[in-house]
C-alpha positions in Angstrom: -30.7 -3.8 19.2 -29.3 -0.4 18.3 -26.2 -1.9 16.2 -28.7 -4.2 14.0 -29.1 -1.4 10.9 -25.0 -1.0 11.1 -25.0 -5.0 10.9 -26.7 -5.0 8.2 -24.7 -2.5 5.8 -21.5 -4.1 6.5 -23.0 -7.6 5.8 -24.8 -6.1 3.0 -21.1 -4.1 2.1 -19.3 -7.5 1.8 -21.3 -9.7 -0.3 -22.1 -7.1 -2.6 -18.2 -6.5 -2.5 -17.9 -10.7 -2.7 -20.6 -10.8 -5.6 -18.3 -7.9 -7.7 -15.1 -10.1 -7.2 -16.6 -13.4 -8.1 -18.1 -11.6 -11.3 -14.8 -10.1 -12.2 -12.8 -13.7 -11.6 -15.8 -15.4 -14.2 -15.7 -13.0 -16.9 -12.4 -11.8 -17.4 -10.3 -12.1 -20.4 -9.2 -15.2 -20.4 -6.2 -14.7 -22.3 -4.8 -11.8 -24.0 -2.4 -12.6 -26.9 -0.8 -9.7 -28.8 -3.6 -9.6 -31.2 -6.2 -8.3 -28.1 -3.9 -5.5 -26.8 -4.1 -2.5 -29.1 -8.2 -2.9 -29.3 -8.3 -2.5 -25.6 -5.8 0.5 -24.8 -7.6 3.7 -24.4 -6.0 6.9 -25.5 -4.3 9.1 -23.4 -3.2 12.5 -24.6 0.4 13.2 -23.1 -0.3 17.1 -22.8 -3.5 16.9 -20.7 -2.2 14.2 -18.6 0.5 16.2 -17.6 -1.7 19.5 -17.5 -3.9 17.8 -14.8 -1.9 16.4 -12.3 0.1 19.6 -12.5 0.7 21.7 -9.6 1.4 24.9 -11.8 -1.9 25.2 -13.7 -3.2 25.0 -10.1 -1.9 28.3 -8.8 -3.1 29.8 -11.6 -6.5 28.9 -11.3 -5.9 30.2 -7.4 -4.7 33.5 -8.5 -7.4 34.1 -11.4 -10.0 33.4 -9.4 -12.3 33.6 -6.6 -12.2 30.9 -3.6 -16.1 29.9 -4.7 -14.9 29.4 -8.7 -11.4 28.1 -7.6 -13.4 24.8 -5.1 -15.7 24.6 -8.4 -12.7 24.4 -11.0 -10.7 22.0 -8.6 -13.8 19.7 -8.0 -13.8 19.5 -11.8 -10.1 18.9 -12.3 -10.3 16.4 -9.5 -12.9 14.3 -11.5 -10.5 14.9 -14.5 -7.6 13.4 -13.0 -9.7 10.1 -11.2 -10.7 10.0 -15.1 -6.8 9.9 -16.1 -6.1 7.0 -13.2 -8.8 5.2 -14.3 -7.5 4.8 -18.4 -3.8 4.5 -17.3 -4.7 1.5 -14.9 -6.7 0.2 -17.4 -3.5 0.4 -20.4 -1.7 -0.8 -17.7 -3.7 -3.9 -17.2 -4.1 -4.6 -20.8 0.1 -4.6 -21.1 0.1 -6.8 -17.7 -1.9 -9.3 -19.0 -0.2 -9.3 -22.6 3.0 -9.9 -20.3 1.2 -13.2 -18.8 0.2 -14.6 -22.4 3.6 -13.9 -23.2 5.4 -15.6 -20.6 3.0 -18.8 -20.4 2.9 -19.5 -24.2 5.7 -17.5 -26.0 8.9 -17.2 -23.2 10.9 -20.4 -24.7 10.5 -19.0 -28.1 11.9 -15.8 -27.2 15.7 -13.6 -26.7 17.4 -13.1 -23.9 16.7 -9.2 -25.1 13.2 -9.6 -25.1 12.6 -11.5 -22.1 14.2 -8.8 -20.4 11.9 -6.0 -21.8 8.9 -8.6 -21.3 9.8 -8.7 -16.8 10.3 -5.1 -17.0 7.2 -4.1 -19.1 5.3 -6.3 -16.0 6.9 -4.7 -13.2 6.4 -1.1 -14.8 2.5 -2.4 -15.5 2.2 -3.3 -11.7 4.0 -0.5 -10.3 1.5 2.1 -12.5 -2.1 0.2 -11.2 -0.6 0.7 -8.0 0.5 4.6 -7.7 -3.0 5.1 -10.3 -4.7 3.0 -7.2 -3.3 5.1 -4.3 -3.7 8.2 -6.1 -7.5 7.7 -7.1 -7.9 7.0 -3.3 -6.5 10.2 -2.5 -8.8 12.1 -5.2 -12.0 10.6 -3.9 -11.6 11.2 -0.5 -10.7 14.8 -1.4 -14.0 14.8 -3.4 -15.9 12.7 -0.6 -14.2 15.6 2.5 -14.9 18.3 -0.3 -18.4 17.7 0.2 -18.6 17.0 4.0 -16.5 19.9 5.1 -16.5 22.6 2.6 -14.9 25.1 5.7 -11.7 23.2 5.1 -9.1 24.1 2.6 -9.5 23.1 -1.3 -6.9 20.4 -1.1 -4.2 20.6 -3.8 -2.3 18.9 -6.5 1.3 19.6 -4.9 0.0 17.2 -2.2 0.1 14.3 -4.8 3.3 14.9 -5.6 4.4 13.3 -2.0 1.6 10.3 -2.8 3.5 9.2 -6.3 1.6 11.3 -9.1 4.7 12.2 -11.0 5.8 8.7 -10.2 2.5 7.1 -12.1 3.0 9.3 -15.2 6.6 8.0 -15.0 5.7 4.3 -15.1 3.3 4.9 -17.3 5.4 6.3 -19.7 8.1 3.5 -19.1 5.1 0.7 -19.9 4.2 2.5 -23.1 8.0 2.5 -24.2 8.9 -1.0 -23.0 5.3 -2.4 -24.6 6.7 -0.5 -28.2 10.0 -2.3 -27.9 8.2 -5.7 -27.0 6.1 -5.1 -29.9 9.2 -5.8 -32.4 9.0 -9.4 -31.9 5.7 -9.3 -33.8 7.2 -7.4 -36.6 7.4 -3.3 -37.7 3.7 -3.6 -38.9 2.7 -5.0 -35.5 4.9 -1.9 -33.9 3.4 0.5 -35.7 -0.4 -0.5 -35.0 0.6 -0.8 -30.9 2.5 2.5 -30.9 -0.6 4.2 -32.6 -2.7 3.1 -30.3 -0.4 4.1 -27.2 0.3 7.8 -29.0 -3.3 8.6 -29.9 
């Protein structure tokens, strides 16, 4: 009688989880040519990126101040960087799905060149929504054991080194480059509008 409530939530856990999922297969983009790429890529600035997931700016925080001020600054910088994840895995899925378009309607039509850049602008796109995946789940469950056992240690950024944070900036960055030099096939002023929006 006792494990009835628990029942519940995890029944409750999985359609709502189910329900999410089917929305998500029903009104996704159907298909996203070049022309519905730049629109959708949210801008990342470069510097802050890097400032965030940084273990540096870290110890400086540590060193300036006190333990109270230091959990408050991390907590923040925490959200910051879940904030970063969530935009590069977004770019990243706008550049995967541009890949798909290209390789159902456009691969005949195109080099040996590009078709190279197109696979390895998809592999660098799945390889970023991954680390940006793992390393969100690390972030929130340092937020989530932040808040349930505040006698433990502030956890810290050099951890995410060992999870794949330098490794996400680094596929992100690849993406970005690869998705500029794809972009030629659609001509300079098509190049210039995508690396605009990838720079801003």
């Amino acid at each position: 009688m006792s494990a009835e409530p628990e029942v519940v939530i995890v029944a409750w856990t999985v359609i709502l989880l189910l329900a999410r999922l089917m929305y998500r297969c029903l009104s996704s983009f159907s298909c996203r040519s070049f022309n519905d790429v730049h629109p959708f890529l949210l801008p990342v600035e470069q510097e802050a990126l890097y400032g965030t997931f940084h273990p540096e700016a870290e110890e400086m925080f540590r060193k300036k101040l006190s333990p109270r001020e230091f959990r408050e600054v991390q907590w923040k910088r925490f959200h910051l960087a879940i904030h970063y994840c969530d935009m590069i895995s977004n770019n990243a899925s706008v550049l995967f799905a541009w890949t798909r378009y290209e390789r159902r309607v456009n691969w005949q039509a195109l080099d040996a060149e590009s078709r190279e850049t197109l696979v390895a602008l998809r592999e660098k796109s799945i390889q970023c929504r991954t680390a940006a995946f793992v390393i969100r789940l690390h972030l929130r469950w340092w937020l989530l054991r932040m808040q349930l056992f505040p006698f433990l240690a502030v956890p810290s950024f050099q951890r995410l080194l060992s999870a794949g944070s330098a490794d996400m900036i680094s596929f992100y960055d690849q993406a970005k480059s690869l998705a500029e030099s794809f972009s030629l096939v659609y001509g300079e002023g098509y190049h210039q509008k995508l690396a605009e929006a990838l720079q801003s």
